[in-house]
TORDREN-539117 format. One record per residue (C-alpha): residue number from 1; x, y, z. Coordinates in steps of 0.02 Angstrom, whole numbers. Example, Ala and Ser with C-alpha at 12.3 -4.5 7.8 and 13.67 -1.06 7.14 Angstrom:
BEGIN
- resi,c1,c2,c3
- 1,615,-225,390
- 2,684,-53,357
END
This chain:
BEGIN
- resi,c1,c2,c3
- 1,0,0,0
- 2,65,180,-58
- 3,122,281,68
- 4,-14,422,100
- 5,68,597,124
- 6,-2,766,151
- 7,95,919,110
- 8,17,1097,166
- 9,104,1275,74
- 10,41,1430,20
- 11,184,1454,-108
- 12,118,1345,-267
- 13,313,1319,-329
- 14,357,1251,-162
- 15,203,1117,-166
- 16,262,1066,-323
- 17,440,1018,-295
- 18,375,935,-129
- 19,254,841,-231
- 20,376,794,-367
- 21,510,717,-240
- 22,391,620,-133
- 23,310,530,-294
- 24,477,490,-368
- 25,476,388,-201
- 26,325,295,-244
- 27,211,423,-115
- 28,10,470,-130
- 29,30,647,-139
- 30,-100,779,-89
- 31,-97,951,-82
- 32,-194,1092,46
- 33,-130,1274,49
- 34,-168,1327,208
- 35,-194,1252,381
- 36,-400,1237,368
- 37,-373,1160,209
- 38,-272,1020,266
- 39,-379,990,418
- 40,-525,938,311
- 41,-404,871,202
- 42,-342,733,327
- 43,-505,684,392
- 44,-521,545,266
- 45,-419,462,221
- 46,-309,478,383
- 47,-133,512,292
- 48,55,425,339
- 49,121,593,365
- 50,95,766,373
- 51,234,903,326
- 52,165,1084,328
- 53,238,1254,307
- 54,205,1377,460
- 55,167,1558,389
- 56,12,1539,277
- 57,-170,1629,266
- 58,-324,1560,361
- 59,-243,1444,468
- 60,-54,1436,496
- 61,61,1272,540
- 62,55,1291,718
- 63,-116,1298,719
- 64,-147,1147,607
- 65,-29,1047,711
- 66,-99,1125,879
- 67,-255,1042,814
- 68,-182,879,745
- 69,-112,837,900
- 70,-276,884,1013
- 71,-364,750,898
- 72,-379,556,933
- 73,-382,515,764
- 74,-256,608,713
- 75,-106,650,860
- 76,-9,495,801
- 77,0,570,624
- 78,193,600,622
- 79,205,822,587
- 80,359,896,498
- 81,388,1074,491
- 82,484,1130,315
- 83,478,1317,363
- 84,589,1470,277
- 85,502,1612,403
- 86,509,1507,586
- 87,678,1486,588
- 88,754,1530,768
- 89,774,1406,898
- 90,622,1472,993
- 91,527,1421,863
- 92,586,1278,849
- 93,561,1231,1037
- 94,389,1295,1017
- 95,356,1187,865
- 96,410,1022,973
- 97,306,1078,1137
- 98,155,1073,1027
- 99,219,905,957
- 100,282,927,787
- 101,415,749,753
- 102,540,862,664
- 103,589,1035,619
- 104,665,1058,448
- 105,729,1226,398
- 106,707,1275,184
- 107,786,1255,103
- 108,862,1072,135
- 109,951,967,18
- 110,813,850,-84
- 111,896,687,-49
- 112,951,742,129
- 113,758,814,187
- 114,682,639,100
- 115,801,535,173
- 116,741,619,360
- 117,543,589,312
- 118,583,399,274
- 119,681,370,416
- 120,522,454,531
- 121,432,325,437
- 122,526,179,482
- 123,516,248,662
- 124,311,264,648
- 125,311,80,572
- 126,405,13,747
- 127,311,-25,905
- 128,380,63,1013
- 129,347,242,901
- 130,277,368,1034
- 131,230,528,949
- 132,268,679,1036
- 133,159,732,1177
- 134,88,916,1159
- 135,63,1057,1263
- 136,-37,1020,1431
- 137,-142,1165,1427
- 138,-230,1275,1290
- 139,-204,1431,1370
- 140,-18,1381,1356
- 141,-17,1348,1203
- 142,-100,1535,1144
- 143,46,1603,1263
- 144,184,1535,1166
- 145,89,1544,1025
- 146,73,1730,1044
- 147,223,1784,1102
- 148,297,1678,915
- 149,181,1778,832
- 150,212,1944,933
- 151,392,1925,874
- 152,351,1889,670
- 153,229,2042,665
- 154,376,2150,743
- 155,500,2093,609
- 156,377,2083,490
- 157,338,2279,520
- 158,524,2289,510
- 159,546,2227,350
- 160,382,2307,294
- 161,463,2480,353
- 162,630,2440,281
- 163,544,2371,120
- 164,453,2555,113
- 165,620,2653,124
- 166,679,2542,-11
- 167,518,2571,-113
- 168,538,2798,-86
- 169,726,2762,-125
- 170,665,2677,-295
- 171,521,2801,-318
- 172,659,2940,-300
- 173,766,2852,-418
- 174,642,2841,-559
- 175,567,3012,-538
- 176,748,3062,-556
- 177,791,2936,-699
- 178,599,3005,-786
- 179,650,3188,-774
- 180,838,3147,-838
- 181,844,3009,-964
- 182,884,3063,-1122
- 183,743,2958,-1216
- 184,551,3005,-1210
- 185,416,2893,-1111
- 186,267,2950,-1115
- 187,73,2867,-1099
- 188,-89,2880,-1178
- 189,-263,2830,-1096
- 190,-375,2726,-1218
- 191,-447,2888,-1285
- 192,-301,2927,-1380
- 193,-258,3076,-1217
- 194,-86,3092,-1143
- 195,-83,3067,-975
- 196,106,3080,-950
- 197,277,3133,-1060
- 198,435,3148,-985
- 199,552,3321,-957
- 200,690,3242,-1084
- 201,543,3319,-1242
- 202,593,3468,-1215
- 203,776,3433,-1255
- 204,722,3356,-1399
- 205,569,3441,-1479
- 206,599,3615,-1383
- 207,435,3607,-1297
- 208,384,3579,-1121
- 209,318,3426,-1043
- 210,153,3521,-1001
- 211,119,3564,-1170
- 212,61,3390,-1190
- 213,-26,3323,-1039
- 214,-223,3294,-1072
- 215,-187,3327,-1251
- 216,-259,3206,-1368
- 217,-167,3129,-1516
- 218,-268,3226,-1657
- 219,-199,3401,-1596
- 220,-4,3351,-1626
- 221,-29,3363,-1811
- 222,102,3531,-1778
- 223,241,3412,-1704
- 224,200,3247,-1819
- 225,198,3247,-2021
- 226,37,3178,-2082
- 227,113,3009,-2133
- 228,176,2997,-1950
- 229,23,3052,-1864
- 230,-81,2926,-1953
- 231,39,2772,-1900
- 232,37,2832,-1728
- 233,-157,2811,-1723
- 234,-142,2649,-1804
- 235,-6,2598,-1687
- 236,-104,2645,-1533
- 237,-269,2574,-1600
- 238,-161,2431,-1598
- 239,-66,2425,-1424
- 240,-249,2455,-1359
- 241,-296,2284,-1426
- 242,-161,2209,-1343
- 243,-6,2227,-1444
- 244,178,2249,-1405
- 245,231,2379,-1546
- 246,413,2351,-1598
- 247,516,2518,-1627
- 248,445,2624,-1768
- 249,514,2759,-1881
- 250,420,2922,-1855
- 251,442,3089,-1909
- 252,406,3239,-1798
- 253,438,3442,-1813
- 254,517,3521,-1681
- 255,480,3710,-1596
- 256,626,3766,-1732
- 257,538,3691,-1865
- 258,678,3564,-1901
- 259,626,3389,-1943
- 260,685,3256,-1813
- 261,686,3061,-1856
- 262,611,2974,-1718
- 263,595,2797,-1661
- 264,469,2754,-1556
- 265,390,2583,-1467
- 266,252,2556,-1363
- 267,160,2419,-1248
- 268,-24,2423,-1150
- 269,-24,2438,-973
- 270,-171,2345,-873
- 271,-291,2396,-720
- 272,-388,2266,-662
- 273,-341,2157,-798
- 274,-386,2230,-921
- 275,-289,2360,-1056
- 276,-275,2537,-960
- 277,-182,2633,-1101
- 278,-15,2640,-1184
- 279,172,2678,-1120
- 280,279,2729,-1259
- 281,469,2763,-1278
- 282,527,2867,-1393
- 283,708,2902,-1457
- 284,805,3042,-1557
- 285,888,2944,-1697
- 286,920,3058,-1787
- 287,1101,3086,-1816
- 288,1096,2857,-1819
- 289,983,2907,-1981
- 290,1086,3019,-2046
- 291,1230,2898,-2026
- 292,1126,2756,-2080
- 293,1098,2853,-2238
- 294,1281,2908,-2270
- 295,1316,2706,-2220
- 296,1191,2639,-2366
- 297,1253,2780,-2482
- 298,1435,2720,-2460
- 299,1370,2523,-2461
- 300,1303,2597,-2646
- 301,1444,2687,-2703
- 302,1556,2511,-2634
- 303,1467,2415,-2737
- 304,1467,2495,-2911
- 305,1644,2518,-2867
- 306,1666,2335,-2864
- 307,1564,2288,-3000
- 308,1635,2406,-3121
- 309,1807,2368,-3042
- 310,1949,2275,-3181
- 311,2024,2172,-3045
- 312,1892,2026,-2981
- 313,1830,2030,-2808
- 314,1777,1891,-2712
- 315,1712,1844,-2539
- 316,1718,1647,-2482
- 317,1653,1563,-2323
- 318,1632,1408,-2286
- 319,1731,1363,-2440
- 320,1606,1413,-2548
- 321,1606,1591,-2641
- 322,1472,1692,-2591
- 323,1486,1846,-2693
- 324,1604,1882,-2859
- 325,1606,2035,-2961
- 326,1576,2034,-3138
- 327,1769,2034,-3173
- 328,1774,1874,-3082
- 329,1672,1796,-3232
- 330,1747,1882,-3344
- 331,1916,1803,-3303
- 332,1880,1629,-3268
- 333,1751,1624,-3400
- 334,1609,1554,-3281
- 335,1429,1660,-3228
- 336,1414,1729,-3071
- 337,1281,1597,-3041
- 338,1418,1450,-3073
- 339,1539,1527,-2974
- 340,1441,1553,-2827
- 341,1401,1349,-2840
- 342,1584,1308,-2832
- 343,1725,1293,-2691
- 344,1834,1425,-2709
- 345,1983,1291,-2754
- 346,1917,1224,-2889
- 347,1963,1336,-3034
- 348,2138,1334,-2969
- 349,2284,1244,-3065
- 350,2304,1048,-2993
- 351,2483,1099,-2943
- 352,2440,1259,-2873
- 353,2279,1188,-2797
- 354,2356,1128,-2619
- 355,2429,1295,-2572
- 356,2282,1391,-2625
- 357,2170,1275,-2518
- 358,2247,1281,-2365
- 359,2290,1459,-2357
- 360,2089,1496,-2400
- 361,2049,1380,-2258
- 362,2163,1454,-2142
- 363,2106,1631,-2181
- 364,1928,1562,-2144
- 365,1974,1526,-1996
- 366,2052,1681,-1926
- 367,2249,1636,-1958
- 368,2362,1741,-2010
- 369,2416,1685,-2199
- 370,2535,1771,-2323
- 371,2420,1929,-2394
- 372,2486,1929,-2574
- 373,2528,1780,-2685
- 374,2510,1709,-2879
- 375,2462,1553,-2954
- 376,2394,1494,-3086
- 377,2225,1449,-3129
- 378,2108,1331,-3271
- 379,1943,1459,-3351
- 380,1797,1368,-3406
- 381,1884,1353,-3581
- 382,2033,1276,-3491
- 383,2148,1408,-3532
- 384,2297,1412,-3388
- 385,2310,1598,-3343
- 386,2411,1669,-3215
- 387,2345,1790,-3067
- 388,2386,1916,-2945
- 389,2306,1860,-2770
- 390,2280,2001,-2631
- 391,2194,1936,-2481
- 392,2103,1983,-2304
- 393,2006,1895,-2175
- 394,1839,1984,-2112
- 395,1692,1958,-2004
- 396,1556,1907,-2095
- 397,1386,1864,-2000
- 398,1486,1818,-1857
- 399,1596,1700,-1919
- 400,1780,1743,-2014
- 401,1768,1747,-2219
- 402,1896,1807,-2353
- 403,1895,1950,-2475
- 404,2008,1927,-2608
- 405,2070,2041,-2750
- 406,2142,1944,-2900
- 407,2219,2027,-3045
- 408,2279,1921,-3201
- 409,2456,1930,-3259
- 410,2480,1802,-3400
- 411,2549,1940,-3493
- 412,2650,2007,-3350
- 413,2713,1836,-3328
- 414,2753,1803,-3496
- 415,2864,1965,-3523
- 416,2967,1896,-3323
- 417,3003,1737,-3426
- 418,3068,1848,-3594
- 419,3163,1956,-3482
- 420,3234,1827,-3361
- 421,3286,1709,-3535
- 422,3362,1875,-3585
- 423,3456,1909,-3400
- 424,3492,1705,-3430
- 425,3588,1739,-3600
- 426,3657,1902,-3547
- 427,3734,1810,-3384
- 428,3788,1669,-3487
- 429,3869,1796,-3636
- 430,3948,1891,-3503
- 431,4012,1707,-3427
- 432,4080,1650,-3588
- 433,4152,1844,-3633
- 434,4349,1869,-3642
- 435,4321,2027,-3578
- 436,4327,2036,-3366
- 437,4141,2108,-3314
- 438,4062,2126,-3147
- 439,3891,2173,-3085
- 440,3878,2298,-2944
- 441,3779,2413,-2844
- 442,3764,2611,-2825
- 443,3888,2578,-2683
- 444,4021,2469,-2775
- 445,3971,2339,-2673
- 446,4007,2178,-2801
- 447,3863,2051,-2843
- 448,3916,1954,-2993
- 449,4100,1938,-3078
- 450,4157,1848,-3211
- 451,4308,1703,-3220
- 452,4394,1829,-3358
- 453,4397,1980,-3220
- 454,4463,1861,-3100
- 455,4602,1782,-3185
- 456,4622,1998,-3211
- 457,4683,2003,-3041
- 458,4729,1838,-3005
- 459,4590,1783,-2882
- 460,4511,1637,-2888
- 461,4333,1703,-2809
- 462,4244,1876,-2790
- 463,4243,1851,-2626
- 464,4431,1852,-2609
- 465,4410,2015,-2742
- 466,4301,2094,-2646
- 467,4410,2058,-2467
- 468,4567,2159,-2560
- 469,4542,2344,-2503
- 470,4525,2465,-2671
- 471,4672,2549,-2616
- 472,4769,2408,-2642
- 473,4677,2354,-2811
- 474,4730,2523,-2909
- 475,4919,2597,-2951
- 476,4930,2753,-2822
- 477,4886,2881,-2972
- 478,4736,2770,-3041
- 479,4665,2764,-2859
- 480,4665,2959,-2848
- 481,4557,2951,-3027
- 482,4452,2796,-2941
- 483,4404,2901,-2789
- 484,4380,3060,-2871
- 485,4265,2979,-3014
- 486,4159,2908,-2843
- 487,4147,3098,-2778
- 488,4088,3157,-2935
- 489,3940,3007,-2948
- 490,3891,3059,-2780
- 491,3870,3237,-2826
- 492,3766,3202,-2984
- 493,3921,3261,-3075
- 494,3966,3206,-3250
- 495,4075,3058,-3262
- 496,4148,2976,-3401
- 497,4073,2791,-3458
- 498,4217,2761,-3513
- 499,4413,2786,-3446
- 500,4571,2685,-3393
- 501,4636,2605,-3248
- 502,4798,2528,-3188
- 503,4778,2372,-3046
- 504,4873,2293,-2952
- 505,4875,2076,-2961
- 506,4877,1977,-2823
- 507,5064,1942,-2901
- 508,5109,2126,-2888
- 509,5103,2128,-3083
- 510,5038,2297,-3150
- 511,4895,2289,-3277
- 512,4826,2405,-3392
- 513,4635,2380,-3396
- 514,4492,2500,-3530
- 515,4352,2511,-3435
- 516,4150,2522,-3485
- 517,4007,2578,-3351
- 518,3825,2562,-3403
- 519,3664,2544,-3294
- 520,3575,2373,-3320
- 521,3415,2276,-3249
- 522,3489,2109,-3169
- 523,3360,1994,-3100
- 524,3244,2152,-3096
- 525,3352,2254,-2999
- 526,3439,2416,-3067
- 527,3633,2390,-3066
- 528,3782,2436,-3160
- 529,3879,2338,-3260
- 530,4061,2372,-3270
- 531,4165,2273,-3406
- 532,4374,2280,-3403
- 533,4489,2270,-3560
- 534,4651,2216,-3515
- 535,4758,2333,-3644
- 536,4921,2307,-3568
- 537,5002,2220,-3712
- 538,4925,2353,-3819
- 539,4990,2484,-3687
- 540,5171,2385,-3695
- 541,5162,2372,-3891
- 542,5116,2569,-3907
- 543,5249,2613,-3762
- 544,5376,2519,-3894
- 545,5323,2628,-4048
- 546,5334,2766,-3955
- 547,5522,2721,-3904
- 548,5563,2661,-4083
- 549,5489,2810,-4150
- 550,5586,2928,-4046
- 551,5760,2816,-4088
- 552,5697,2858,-4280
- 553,5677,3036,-4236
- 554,5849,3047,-4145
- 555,5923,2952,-4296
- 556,5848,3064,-4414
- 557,5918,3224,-4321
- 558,6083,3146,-4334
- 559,6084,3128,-4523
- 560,6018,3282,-4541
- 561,6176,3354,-4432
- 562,6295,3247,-4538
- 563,6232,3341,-4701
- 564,6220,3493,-4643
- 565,6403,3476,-4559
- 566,6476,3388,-4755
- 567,6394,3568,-4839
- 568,6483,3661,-4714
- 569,6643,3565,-4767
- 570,6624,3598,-4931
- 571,6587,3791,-4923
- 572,6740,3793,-4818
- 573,6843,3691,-4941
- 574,6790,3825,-5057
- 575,6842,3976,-4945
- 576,6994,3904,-4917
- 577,7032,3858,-5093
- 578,7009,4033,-5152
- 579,7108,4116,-5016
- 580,7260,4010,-5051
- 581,7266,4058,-5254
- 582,7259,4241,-5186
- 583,7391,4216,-5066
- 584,7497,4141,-5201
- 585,7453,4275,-5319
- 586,7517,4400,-5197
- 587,7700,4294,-5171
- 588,7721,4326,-5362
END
């Protein structure tokens, strides 16, 4: 046979989770909310136990179990208090002396406080149970009774007095929040008359809060545009049947006669249970409009901008494209439509398709990626074009997404290969030349030299080249030239492209070297290109001319002396010839 309990509370949510934890024990539950109640209640059929609350209308716990246990029928009825008021130890001891089996303060643990009510039942089912003995006397019982009671009224006036300072402390605080808050509330009676509107109006509209009291919605045609005016009467015809209005665009006039963008929502309020009027809220969103406005303006002006933009534009989430401008389809050859049905891998190249995917997926997910790269990818017409990736990852809807920029360079990438087949034969022309060549920078600093410059000096790497100081590379004279021709480069002042040097070898041999500067593109960088002419057997073979040429001068003087000198003879010869005959003309 079911155990047979009755449970006695005022507070419906506390009857239920009694009621609920006694029948998952297998208990006959019923329920009484007040004292009276569960007196009648336990009549017939006598329950197994009775566990009542204390404070509750009509007829409290005390009462109930005052009466319980002045009853034949009904004093061996084991009585638990579960009380959250009574909670002192003189109540307590005033809930035994009337005979109560236990005294369980809420709230109590549901296993523990079921746990105590079967073990009071396993007591009751034992022989030698003896319920507890009430109070002797009834006038006794009234006494303690009172002076319990005495004690709840005086901290129940407490509360109720601390509860009132609480409730003028709130009042204060929303008369203070009413006359300060920035948006409008305001109320309407259900015939369309305002029966309240907060100080912040006049901030807002420039009049008064008196200027609308008692006023009824037809006369604020002078604050409301007729388009506005007419959805606030439908609006409040509505909140009057019962509707919550969401926020609503209105526009009203203010005193200055400059128009204000509104939003306003409104609720009924009930007396008596039934609809009373209307509260309404309204806001100044007016400057949110304006920016609003500019916002879908811009969103406009963003996307003709992207549609009439020559490099695609593309957003992907989830791995799928979700948007693609029309220069998308115009380089990959597919619709809009098809794109937006594919994974954003799939009109990659196969070998480029690996990279591509997991750098997408990794900007979908909020990692950092490189921003800028190119590969290659198929068009519907499976042409192979290169492009020009530019990346970001965004918040989109919540969750992270890529934009991407792509530009095609086929042709871009077609002219690097030309040029970097031209660099390739220009490096290997320059490798294979007789003439010693070197790449460098602005600075001097080397970056490429030949084998014929090398066996020049006699090194066997730049490096080593490079490690012997330019003092020590140039004759004393040529290194004055060297450093002056530096000066004048750093001044933007004319210098020759080509001149002469003289260098020193790593043997200490002197070489005569015709040197030509020009500016070239090497691996896409601007350099200079600087290629030597060793003329020193040319130098050695013009140094001998010259010294055979002066011999032939010298030699050339001296036969020119001898002749001169044999005339000279001979016009003496003469002289002396004649000047003999006359002397021997004058002996005669």
């Amino acid at each position: 046979m079911k155990t047979n309990v009755v449970i006695v509370d005022d507070n419906a949510d506390n009857l239920y989770l009694l009621k609920s934890l006694m029948e998952k024990q297998g208990w006959e539950v019923r329920e009484a909310a007040n004292g009276s109640a569960a007196l009648q209640m336990i009549q017939d059929p006598i329950p197994d136990l009775i566990v009542s609350d204390i404070l509750m209308p009509v007829m409290d716990g005390y009462t109930l179990c005052q009466h319980c246990k002045a009853d034949e029928k009904l004093k061996n009825i084991p009585f638990v208090f579960y009380t959250a008021t009574y909670t002192e130890p003189k109540d307590e001891k005033f809930a035994r002396a009337l005979g109560a089996d236990r005294f369980i303060i809420k709230p109590e643990e549901p296993l523990t406080l079921i746990q105590i009510l079967i073990n009071l039942l396993e007591e009751k089912k034992k022989e030698n149970f003896v319920a507890a003995k009430p109070l002797g006397e009834e006038m006794e019982f009234f006494r303690h009774y009172n002076e319990i009671l005495f004690h709840k009224l005086e901290k129940k006036i407490l509360d109720l007095e601390m509860a009132n300072r609480e409730f003028r402390e709130l009042e204060e605080k929303y008369r203070l929040n009413f006359e300060n808050i920035t948006d409008v509330i305001f109320s309407f009676d259900t015939n369309f008359k305002i029966l309240s509107m907060s100080p912040s109006v006049e901030k807002i509209l420039g009049y008064k809060a008196q200027d609308f009291i008692d006023r009824p919605l037809s006369e604020l045609e002078y604050i409301l545009s007729p388009q506005s005016l007419e959805l606030a009467i439908h609006h409040l015809g509505q909140i009057f049947k019962g509707s919550i209005i969401p926020p609503s665009v209105y526009e009203f006039i203010g005193r200055n006669g400059i128009r204000i963008i509104g939003e306003v929502s409104g609720s009924p309020f009930l007396r008596d249970g039934k609809v009373a009027g209307a509260v309404c809220v309204g806001r100044n969103i007016t400057r949110r409009k304006k920016t609003e406005d500019a916002l879908r303006e811009s969103e406009e002006r963003f996307r003709i901008l992207m549609e009439s933009s020559p490099t695609a534009i593309l957003l992907f989430q989830n791995d799928k494209w979700i948007y693609a401008n029309r220069a998308a389809a115009e380089i990959t050859g597919y619709t809009n439509q098809e794109l937006l049905s594919m994974n954003f891998w799939d009109v990659v190249h196969p070998e480029d398709r690996q990279s591509v995917m997991e750098r997408g997926q990794k900007r979908q997910q909020g990692i950092p990626v490189t921003r800028r790269y190119e590969f290659r990818i198929v068009t519907k017409d499976k042409t192979v074009k290169w492009v020009d990736l530019s990346g970001e990852t965004i918040m989109l809807n919540g969750n992270p997404a890529g934009i991407i920029s792509v530009l095609e360079i086929t042709e871009r990438k077609k002219m690097e290969e030309a040029l970097r087949q031209a660099e390739e034969n220009f490096r290997r022309s320059i490798e294979d030349s007789p003439l010693g060549a070197r790449i460098i920078f602005e600075t001097g600093k080397m970056m490429y030299v030949n084998r014929a410059l090398l066996d020049i000096y006699g090194c066997n790497s730049m490096e080593e080249l490079e490690a012997i100081p330019a003092k020590e590379r140039y004759t004393p004279e040529s290194f004055a030239e060297h450093e002056d021709r530096k000066e004048k480069r750093k001044k933007g002042r004319y210098v020759p492209s080509e001149y002469e040097v003289s260098i020193v070898r790593r043997d200490g041999d002197i070489r005569h070297l015709r040197v030509f500067r020009k500016e070239v593109l090497w691996s896409g960088n601007r350099l200079f290109q600087v290629l030597y002419n060793d003329i020193t057997e040319r130098k050695l073979a013009e140094e001998y001319q010259r010294s055979m040429q002066e011999r032939l001068q010298r030699a050339e003087k001296m036969e020119v002396l001898g002749r001169m000198a044999g005339k000279v003879a001979h016009d003496l010869n003469n002289v002396l010839g004649a000047l003999t005959g006359y002397s021997e003309l004058l002996l005669m």
